[in-house]
C-alpha positions, -999 to +999 in steps of 0.1 A: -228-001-004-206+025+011-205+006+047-193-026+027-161-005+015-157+009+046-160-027+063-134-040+037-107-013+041-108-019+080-103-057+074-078-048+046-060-020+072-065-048+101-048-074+083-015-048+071-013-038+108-012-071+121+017-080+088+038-051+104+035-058+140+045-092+137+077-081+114+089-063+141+084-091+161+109-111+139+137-085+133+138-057+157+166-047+141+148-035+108+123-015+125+139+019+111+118+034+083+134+047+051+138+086+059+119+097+024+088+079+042+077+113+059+050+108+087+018+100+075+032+084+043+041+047+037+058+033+010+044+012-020+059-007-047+039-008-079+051-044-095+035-048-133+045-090-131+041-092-169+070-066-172+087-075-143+092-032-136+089-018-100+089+010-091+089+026-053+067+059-039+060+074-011+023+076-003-001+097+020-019+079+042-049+099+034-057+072+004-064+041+022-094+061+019-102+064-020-127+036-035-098+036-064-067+025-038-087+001-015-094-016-049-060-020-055-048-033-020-075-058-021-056-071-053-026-071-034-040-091-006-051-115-032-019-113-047+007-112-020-012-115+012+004-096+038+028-115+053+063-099+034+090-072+050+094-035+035+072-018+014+034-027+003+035-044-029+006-034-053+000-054-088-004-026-110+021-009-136+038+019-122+025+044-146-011+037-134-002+044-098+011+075-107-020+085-128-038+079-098-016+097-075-012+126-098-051+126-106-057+129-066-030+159-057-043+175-091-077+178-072-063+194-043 
């Protein structure tokens, strides 16, 4: 069980690599990232479609790791698929996103 989320967040990674390399393919121009996206950190946008709110963070890569986030970027992929420009779009209400962010730093 644990190999099958391991295998699914390589595919999931895989497939947001490949969306990034080929933007900078298309516009070498935008390949500057925002400078509140601190190494080791990407940015997300939690969309709730229903309420049509977004809002923007700043993530640590360290949670492509946690069960709870590799659930949500498979939504996404289901969602949005991977081929867009800026941020990772996640559909989830910004309010959950930070739950789970401030659950995770709250741990240590």
């Amino acid at each position: 069980m644990k190999s099958n989320g391991i295998l699914k967040l390589k595919v999931v990674v895989e497939k947001l690599q490949k969306s990034l390399l080929q933007a900078k393919k298309w516009s070498p121009r935008n390949t500057r990232v925002p400078e509140d996206v601190k190494q080791g950190h990407f940015a997300v946008i939690a969309a709730d479609v229903d309420q049509e709110i977004r809002k923007r963070f700043v993530v640590p890569l360290a949670y492509l790791a946690r069960p709870a986030f590799q659930r949500l970027l498979e939504k996404a992929a289901e969602e949005y698929g991977f081929n867009h420009k800026g941020a990772l779009m996640v559909p989830c209400r910004p309010r959950e996103l930070e739950w789970m962010l401030a659950e995770r730093s709250s741990r240590g």
